[in-house]
Biotite code that builds the C-alpha atoms (Angstrom):
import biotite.structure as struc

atoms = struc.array([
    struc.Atom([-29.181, 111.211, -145.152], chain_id="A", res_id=1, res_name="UNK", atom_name="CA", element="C"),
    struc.Atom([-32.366, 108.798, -145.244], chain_id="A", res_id=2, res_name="UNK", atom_name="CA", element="C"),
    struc.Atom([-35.493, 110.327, -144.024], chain_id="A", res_id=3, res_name="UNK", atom_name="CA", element="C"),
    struc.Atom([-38.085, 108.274, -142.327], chain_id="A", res_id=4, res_name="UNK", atom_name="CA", element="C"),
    struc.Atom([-41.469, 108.604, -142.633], chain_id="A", res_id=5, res_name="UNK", atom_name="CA", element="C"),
    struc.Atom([-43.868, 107.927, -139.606], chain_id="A", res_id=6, res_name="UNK", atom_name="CA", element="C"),
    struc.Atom([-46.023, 104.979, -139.706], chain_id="A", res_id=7, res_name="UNK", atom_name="CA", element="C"),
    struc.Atom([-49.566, 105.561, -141.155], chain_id="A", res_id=8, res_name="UNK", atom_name="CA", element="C"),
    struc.Atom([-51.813, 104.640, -137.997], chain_id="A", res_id=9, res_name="UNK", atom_name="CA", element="C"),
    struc.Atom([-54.036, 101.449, -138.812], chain_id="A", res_id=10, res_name="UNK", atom_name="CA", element="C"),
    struc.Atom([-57.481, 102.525, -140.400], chain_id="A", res_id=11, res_name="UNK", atom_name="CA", element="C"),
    struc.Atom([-59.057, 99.239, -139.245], chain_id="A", res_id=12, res_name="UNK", atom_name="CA", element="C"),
    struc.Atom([-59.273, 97.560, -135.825], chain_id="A", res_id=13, res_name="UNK", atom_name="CA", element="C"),
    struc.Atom([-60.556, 93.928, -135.214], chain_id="A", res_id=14, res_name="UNK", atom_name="CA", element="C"),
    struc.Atom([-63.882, 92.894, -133.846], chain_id="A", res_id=15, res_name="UNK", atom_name="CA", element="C"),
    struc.Atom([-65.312, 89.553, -132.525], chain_id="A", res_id=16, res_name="UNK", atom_name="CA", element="C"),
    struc.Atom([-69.166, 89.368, -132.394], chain_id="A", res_id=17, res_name="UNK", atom_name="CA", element="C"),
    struc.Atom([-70.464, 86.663, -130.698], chain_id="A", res_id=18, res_name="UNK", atom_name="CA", element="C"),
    struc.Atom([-73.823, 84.900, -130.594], chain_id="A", res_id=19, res_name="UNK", atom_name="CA", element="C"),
    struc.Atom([-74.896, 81.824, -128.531], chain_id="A", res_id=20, res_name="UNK", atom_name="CA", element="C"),
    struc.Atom([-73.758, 79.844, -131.268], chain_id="A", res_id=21, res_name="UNK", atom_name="CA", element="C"),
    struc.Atom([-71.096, 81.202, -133.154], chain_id="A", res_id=22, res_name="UNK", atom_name="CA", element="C"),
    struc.Atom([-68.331, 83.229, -133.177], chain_id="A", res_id=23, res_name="UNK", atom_name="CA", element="C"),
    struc.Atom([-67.766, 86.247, -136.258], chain_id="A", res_id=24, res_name="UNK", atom_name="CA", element="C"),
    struc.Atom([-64.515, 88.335, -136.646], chain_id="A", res_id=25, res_name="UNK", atom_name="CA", element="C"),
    struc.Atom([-64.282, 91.861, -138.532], chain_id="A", res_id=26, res_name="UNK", atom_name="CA", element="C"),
    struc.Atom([-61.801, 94.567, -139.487], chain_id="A", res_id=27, res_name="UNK", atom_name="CA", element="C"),
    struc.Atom([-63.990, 97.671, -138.837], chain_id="A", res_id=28, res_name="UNK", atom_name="CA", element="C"),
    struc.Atom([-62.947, 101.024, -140.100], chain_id="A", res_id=29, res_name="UNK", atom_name="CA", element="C"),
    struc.Atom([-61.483, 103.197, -137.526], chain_id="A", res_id=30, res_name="UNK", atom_name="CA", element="C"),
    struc.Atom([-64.768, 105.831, -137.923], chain_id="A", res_id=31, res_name="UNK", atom_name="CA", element="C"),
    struc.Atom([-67.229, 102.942, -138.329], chain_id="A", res_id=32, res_name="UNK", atom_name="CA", element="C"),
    struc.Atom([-70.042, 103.718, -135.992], chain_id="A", res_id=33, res_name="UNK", atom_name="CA", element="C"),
    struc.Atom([-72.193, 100.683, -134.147], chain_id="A", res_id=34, res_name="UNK", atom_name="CA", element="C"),
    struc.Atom([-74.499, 101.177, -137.188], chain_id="A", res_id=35, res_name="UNK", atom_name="CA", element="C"),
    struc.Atom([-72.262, 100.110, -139.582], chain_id="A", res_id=36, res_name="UNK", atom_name="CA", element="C"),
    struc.Atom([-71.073, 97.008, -137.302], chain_id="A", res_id=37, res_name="UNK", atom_name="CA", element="C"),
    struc.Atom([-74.497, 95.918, -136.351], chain_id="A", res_id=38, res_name="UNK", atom_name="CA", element="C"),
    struc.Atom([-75.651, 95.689, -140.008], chain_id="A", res_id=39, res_name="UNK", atom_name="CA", element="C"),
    struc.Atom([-72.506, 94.151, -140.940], chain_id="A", res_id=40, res_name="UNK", atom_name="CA", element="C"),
    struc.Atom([-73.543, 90.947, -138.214], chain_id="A", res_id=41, res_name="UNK", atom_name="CA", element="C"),
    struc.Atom([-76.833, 91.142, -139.042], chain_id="A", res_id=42, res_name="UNK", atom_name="CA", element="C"),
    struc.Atom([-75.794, 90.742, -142.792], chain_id="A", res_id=43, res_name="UNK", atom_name="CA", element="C"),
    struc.Atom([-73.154, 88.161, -142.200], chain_id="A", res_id=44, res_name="UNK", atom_name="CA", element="C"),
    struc.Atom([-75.836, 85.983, -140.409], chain_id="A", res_id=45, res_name="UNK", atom_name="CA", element="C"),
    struc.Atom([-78.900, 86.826, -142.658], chain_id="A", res_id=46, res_name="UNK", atom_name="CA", element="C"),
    struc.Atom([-80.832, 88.406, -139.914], chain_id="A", res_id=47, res_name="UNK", atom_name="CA", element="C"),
    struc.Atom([-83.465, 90.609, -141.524], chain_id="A", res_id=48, res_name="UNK", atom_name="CA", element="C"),
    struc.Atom([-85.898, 91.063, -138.231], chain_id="A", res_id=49, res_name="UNK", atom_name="CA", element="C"),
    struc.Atom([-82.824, 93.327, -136.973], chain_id="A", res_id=50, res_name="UNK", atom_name="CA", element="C"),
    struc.Atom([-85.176, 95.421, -134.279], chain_id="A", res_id=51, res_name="UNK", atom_name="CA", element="C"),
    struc.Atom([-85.476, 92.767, -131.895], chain_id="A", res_id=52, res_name="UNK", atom_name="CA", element="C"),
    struc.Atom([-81.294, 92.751, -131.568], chain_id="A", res_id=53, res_name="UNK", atom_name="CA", element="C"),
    struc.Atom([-78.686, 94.977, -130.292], chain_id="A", res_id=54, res_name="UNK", atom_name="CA", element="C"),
    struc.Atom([-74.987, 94.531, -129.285], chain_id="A", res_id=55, res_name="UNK", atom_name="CA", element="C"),
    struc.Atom([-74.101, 93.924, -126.158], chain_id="A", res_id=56, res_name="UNK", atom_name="CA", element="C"),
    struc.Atom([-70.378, 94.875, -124.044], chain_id="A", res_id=57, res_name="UNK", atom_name="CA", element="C"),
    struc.Atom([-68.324, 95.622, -121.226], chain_id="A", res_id=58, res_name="UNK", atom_name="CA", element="C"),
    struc.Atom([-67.014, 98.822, -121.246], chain_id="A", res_id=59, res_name="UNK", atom_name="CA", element="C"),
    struc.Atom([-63.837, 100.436, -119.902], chain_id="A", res_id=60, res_name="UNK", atom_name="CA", element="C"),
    struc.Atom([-65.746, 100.495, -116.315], chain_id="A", res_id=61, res_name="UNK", atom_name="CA", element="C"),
    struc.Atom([-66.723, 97.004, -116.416], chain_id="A", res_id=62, res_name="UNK", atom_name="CA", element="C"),
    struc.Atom([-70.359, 98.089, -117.042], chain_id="A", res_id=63, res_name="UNK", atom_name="CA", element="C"),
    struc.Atom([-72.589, 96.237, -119.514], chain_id="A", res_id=64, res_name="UNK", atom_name="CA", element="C"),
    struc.Atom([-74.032, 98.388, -121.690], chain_id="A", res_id=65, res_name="UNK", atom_name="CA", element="C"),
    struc.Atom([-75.598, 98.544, -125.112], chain_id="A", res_id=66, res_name="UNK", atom_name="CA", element="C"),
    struc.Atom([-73.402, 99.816, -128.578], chain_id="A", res_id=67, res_name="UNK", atom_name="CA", element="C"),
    struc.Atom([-74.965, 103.066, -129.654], chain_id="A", res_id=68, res_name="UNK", atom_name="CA", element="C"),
    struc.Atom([-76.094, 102.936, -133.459], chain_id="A", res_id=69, res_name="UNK", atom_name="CA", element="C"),
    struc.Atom([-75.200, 106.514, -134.230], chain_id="A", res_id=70, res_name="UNK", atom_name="CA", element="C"),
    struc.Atom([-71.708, 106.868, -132.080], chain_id="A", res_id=71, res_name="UNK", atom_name="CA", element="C"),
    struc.Atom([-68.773, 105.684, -133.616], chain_id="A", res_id=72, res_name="UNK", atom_name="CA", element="C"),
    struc.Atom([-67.861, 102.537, -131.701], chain_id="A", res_id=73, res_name="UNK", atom_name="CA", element="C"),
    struc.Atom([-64.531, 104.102, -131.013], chain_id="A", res_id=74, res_name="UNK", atom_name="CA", element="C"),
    struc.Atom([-66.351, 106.807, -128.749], chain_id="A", res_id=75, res_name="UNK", atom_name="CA", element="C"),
    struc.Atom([-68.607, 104.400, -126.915], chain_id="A", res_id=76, res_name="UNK", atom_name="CA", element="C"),
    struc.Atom([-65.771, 103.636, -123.991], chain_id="A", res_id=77, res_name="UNK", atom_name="CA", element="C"),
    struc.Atom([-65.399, 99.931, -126.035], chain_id="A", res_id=78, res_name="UNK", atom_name="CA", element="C"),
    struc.Atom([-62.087, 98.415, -124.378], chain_id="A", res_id=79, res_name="UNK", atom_name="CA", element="C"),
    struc.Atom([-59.086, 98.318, -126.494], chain_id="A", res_id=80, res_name="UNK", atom_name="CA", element="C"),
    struc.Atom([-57.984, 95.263, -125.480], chain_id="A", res_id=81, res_name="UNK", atom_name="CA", element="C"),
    struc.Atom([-57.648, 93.121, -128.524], chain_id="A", res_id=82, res_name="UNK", atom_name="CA", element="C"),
    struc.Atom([-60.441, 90.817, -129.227], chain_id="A", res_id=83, res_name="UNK", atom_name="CA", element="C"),
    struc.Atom([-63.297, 92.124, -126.848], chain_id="A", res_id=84, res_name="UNK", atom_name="CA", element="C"),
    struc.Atom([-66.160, 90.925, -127.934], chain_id="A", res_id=85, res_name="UNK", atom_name="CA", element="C"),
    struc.Atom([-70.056, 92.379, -128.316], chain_id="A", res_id=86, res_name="UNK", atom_name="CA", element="C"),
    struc.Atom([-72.789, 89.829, -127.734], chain_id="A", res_id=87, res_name="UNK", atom_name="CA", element="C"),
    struc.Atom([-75.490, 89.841, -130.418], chain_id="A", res_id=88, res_name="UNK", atom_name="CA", element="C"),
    struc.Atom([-78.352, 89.415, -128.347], chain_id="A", res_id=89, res_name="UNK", atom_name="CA", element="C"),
    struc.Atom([-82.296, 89.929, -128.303], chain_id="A", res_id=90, res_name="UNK", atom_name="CA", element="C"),
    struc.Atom([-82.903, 93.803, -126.469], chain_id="A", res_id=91, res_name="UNK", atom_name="CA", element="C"),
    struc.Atom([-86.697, 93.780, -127.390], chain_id="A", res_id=92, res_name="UNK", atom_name="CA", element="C"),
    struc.Atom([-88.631, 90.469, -126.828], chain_id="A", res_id=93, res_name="UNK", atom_name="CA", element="C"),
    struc.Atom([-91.630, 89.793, -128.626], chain_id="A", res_id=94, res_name="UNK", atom_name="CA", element="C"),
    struc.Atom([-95.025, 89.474, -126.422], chain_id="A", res_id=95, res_name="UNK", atom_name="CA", element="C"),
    struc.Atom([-96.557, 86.528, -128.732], chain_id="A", res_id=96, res_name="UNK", atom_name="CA", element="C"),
    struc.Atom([-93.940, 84.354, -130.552], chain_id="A", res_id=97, res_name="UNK", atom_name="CA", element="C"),
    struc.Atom([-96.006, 82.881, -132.492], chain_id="A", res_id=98, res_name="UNK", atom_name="CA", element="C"),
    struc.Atom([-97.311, 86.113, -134.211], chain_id="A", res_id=99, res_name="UNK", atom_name="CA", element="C"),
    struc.Atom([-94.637, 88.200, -134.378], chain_id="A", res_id=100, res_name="UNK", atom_name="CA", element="C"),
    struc.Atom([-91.486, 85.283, -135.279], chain_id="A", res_id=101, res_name="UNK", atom_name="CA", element="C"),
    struc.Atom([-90.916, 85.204, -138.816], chain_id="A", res_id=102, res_name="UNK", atom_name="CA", element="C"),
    struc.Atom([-87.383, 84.114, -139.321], chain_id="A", res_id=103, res_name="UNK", atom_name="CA", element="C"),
    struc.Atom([-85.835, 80.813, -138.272], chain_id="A", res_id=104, res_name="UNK", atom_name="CA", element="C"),
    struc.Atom([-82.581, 82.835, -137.415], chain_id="A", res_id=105, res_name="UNK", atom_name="CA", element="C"),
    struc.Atom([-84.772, 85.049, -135.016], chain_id="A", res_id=106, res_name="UNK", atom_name="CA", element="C"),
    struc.Atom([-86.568, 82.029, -133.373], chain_id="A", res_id=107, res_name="UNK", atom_name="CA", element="C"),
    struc.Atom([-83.364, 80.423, -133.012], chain_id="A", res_id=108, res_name="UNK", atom_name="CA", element="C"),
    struc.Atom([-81.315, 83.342, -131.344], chain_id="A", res_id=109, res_name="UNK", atom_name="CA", element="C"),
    struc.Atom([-84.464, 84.159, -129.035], chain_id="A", res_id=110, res_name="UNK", atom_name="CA", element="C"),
    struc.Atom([-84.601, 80.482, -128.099], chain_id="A", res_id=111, res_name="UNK", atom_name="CA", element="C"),
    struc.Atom([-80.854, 79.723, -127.027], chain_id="A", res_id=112, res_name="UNK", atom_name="CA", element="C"),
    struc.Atom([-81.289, 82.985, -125.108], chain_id="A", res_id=113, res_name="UNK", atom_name="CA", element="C"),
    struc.Atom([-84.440, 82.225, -123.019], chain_id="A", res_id=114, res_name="UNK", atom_name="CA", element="C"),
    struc.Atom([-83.044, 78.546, -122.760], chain_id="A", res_id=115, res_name="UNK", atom_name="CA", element="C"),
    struc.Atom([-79.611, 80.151, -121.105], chain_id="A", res_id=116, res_name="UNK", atom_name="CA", element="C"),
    struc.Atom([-81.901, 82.798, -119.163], chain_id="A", res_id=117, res_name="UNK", atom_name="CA", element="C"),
    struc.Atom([-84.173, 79.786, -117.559], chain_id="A", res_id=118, res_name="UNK", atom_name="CA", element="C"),
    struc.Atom([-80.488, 77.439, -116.648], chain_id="A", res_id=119, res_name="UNK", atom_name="CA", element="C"),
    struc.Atom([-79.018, 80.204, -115.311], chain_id="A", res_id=120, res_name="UNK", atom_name="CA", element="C"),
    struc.Atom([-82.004, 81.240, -112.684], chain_id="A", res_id=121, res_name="UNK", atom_name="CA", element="C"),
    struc.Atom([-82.233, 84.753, -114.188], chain_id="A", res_id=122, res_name="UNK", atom_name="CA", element="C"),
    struc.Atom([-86.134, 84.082, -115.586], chain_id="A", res_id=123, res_name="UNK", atom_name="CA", element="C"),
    struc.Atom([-87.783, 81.337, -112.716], chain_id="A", res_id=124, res_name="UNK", atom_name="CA", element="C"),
    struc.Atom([-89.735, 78.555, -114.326], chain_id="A", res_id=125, res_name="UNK", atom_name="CA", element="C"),
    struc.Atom([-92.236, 76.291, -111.889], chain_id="A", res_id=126, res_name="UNK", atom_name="CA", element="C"),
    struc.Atom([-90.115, 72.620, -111.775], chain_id="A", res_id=127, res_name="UNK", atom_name="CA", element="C"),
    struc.Atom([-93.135, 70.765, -113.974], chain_id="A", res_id=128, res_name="UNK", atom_name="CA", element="C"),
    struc.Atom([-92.606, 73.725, -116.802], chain_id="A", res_id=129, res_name="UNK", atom_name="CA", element="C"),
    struc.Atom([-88.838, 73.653, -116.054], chain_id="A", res_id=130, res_name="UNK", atom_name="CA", element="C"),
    struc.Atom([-89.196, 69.529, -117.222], chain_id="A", res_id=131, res_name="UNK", atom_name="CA", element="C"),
    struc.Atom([-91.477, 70.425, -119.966], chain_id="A", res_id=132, res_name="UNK", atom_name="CA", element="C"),
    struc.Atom([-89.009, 72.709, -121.290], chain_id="A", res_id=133, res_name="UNK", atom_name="CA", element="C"),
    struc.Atom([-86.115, 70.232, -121.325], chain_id="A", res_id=134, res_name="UNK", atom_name="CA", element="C"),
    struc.Atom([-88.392, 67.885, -123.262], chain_id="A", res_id=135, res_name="UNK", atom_name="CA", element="C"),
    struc.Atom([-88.559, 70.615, -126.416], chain_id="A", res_id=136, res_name="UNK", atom_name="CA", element="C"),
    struc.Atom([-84.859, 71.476, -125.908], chain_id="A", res_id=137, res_name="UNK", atom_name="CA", element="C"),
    struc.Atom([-84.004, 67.965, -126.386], chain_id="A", res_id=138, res_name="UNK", atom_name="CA", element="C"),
    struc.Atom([-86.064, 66.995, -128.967], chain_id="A", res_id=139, res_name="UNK", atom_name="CA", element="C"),
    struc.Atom([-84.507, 70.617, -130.810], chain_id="A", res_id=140, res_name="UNK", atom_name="CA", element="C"),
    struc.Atom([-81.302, 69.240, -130.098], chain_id="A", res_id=141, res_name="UNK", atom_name="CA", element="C"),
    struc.Atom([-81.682, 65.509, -131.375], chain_id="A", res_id=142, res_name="UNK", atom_name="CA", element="C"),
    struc.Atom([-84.738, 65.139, -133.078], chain_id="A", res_id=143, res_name="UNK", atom_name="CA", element="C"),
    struc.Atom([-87.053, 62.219, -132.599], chain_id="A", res_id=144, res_name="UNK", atom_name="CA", element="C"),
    struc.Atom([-86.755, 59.749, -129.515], chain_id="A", res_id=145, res_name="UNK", atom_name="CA", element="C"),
    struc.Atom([-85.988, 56.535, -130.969], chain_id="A", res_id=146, res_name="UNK", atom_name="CA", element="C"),
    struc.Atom([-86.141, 53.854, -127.923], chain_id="A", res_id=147, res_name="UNK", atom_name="CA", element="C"),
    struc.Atom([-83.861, 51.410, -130.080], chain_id="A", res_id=148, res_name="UNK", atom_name="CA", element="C"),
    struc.Atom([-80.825, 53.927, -129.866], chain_id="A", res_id=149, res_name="UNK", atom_name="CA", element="C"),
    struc.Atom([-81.801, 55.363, -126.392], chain_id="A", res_id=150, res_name="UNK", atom_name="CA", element="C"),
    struc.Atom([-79.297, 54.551, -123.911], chain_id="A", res_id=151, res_name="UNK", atom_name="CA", element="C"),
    struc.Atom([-79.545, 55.076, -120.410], chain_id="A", res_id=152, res_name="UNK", atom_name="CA", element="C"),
    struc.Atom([-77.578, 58.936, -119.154], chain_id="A", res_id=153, res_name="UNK", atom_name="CA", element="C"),
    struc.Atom([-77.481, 59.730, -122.863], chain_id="A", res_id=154, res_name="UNK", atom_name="CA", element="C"),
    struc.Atom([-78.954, 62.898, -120.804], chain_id="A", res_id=155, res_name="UNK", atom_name="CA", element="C"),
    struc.Atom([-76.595, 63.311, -118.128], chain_id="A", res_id=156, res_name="UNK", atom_name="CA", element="C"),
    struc.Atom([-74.257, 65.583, -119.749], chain_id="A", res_id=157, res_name="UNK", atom_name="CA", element="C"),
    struc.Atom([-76.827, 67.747, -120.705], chain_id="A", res_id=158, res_name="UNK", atom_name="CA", element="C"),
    struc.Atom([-77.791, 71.025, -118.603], chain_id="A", res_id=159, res_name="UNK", atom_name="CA", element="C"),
    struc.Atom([-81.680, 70.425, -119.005], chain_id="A", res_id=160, res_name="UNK", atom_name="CA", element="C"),
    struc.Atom([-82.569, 71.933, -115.427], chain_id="A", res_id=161, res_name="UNK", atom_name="CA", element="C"),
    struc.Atom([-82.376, 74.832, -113.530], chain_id="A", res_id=162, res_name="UNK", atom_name="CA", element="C"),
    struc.Atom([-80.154, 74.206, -110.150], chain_id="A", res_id=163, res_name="UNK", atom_name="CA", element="C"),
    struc.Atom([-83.064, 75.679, -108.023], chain_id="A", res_id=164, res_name="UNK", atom_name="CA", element="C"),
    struc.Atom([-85.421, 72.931, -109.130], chain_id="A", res_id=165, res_name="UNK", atom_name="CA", element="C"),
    struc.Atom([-82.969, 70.377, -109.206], chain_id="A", res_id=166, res_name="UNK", atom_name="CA", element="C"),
    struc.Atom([-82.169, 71.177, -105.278], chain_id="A", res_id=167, res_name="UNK", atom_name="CA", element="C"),
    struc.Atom([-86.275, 71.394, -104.684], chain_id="A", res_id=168, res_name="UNK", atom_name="CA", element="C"),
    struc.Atom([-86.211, 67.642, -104.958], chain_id="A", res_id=169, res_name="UNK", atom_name="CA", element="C"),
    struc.Atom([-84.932, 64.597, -103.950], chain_id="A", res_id=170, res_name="UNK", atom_name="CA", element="C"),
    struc.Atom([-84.619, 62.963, -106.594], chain_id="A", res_id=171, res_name="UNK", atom_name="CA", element="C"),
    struc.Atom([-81.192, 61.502, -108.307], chain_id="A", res_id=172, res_name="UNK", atom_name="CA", element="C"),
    struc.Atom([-80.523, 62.407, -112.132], chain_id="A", res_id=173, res_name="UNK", atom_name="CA", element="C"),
    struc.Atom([-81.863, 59.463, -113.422], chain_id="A", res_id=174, res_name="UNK", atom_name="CA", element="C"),
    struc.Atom([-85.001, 60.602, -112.015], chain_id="A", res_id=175, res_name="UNK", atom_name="CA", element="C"),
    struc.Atom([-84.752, 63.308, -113.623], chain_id="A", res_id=176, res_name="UNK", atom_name="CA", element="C"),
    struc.Atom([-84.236, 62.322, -116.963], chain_id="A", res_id=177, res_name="UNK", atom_name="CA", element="C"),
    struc.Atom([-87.327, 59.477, -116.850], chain_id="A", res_id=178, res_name="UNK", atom_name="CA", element="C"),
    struc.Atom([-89.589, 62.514, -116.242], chain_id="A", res_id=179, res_name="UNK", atom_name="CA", element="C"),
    struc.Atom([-88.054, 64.222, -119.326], chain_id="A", res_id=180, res_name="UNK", atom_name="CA", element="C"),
    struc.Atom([-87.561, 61.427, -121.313], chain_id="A", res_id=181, res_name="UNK", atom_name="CA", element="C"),
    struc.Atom([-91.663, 60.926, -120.985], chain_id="A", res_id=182, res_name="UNK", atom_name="CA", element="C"),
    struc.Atom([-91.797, 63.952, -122.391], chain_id="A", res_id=183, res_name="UNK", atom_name="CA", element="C"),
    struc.Atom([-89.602, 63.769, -125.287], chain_id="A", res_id=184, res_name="UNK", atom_name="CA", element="C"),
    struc.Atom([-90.972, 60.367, -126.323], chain_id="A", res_id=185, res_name="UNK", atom_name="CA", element="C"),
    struc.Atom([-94.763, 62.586, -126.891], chain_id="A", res_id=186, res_name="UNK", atom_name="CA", element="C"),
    struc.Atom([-92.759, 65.230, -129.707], chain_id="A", res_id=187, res_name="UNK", atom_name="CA", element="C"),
    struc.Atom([-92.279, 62.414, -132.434], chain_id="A", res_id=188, res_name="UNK", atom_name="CA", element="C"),
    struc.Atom([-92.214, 64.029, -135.805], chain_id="A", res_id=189, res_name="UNK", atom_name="CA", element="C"),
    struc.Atom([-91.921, 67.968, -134.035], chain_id="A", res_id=190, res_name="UNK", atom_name="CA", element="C"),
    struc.Atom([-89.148, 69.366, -136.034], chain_id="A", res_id=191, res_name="UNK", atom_name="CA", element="C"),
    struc.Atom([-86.206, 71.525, -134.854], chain_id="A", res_id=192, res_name="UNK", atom_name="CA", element="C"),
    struc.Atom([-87.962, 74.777, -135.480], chain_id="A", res_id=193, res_name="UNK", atom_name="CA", element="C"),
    struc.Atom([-91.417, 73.384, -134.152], chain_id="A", res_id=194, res_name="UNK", atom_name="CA", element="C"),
    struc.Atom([-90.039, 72.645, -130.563], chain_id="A", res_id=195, res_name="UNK", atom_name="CA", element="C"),
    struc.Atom([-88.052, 75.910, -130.520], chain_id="A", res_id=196, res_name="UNK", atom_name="CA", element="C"),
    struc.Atom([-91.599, 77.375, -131.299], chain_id="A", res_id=197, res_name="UNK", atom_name="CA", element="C"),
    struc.Atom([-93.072, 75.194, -128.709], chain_id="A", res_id=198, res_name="UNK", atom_name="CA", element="C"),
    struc.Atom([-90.680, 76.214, -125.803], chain_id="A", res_id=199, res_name="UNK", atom_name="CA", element="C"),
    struc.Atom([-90.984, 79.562, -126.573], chain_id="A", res_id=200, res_name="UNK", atom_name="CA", element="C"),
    struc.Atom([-94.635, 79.799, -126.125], chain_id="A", res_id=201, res_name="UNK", atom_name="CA", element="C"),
    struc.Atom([-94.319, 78.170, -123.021], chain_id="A", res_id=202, res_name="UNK", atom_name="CA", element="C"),
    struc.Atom([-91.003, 80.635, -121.601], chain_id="A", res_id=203, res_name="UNK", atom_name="CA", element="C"),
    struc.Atom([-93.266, 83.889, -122.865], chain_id="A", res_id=204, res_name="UNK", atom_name="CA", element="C"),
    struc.Atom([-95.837, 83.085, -120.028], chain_id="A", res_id=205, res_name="UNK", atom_name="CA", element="C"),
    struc.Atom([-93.204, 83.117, -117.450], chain_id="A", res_id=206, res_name="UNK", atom_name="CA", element="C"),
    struc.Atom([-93.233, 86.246, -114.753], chain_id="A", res_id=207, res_name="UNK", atom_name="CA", element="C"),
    struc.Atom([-89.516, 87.247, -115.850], chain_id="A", res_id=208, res_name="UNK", atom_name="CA", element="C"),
    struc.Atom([-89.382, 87.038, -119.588], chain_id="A", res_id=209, res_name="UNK", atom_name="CA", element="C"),
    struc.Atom([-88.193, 89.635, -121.004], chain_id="A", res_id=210, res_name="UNK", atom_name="CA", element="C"),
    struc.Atom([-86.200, 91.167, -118.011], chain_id="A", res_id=211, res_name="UNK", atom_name="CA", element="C"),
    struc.Atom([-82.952, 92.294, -118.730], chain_id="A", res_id=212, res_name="UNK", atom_name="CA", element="C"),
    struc.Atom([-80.633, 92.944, -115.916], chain_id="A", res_id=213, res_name="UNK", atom_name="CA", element="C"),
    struc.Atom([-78.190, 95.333, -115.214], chain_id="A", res_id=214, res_name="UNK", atom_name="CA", element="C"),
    struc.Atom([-75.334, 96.789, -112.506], chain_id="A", res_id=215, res_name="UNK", atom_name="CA", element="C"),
    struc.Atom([-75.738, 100.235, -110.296], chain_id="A", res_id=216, res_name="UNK", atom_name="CA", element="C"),
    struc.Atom([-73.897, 101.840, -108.870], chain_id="A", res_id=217, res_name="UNK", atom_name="CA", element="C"),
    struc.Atom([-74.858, 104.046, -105.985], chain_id="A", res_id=218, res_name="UNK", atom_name="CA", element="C"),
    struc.Atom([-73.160, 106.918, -104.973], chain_id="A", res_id=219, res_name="UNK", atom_name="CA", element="C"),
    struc.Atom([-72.641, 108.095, -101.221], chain_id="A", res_id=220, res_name="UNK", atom_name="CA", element="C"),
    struc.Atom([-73.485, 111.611, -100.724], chain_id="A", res_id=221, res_name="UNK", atom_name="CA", element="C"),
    struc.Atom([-71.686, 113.388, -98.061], chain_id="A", res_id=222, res_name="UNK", atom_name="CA", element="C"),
])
């Protein structure tokens, strides 16, 4: 009679990683701890100024929290659900950008970051910063302002503005994007990496940079 042999139990599991800008996928050995995965992203992505970063998840309890270098990621209450994914994402922001940047990766990371931060209300920016600020994030996105190739709502698409400012005035989005396109027309010849620069300087000033947010819960005691 046959025997059957059990089936070995998988030594790997899949991971997705994602930044603000890409998406990475790994088999991770079964005892791999958050060590081992965060160098493996920061490898994959040739990060080298690693202690600005940690990975970010939602765990069984539908907490955020950060992955624990020296746990095994198995034993850090990461759901099983296939493909949950950790957020690469700045933990430690630098007081002066301009000092303590060196990497373009790092500058670019920190930048998409503050940029989502400031749309999505969680750091407030003044409205006359707020339009500064588009200008720089345009001009990263699509270099130089060329007035021959400008067309009119080229901008429209774009989420340049906090809703909190844009609801502040009464103005209509082609308002709007004359005051920033002013702006953008002034950062001729700024590279990609010089208005990055440029906006973060500006974002480090603000009262909430550098606040990270997260979920209590309170008990009731009886």
């Amino acid at each position: 009679m046959p025997q059957f042999r059990r089936k070995k139990a998988s030594k790997s599991f899949p991971v997705k990683v994602c930044t603000l800008d890409a998406e990475l996928e790994f088999n991770l050995e079964w005892r791999a701890t958050g060590r081992d995965l965060f160098d493996l992203v920061c490898r994959t992505i040739g990060l080298r100024e690693t202690w600005f970063f940690g990975l970010q998840f939602e765990d069984t309890k539908h907490f955020i929290s950060w992955l624990k270098l020296d746990k095994r990621v198995q034993d850090q209450c990461v759901s099983q659900m296939p493909g949950t994914p950790f957020m690469l994402l700045c933990k430690l922001y630098p007081e002066d950008v301009a000092e303590e940047l060196i990497q373009e990766v790092t500058q670019h990371l920190l930048f998409l970051q503050v940029k989502q931060a400031i749309l999505s209300m969680d750091i407030y920016c003044p409205p006359e910063a707020s339009v500064l600020l588009a200008s720089y994030a345009v001009q990263a996105k699509y270099g130089d302002y060329d007035e021959s190739a400008y067309k009119p709502g080229m901008l429209a698409s774009e989420d340049l503005l906090p809703q909190r400012v844009i609801d502040q005035y009464q103005m209509t989005p082609e308002m709007w994007e004359d005051r920033i396109k002013i702006w953008y027309a002034d950062h001729k010849g700024m590279s990609r990496d010089e208005a990055e620069m440029e906006y973060l300087k500006i974002a480090q000033d603000l009262d909430m940079y550098g606040v990270n947010y997260f979920a209590i819960k309170v008990r009731q005691l009886l």
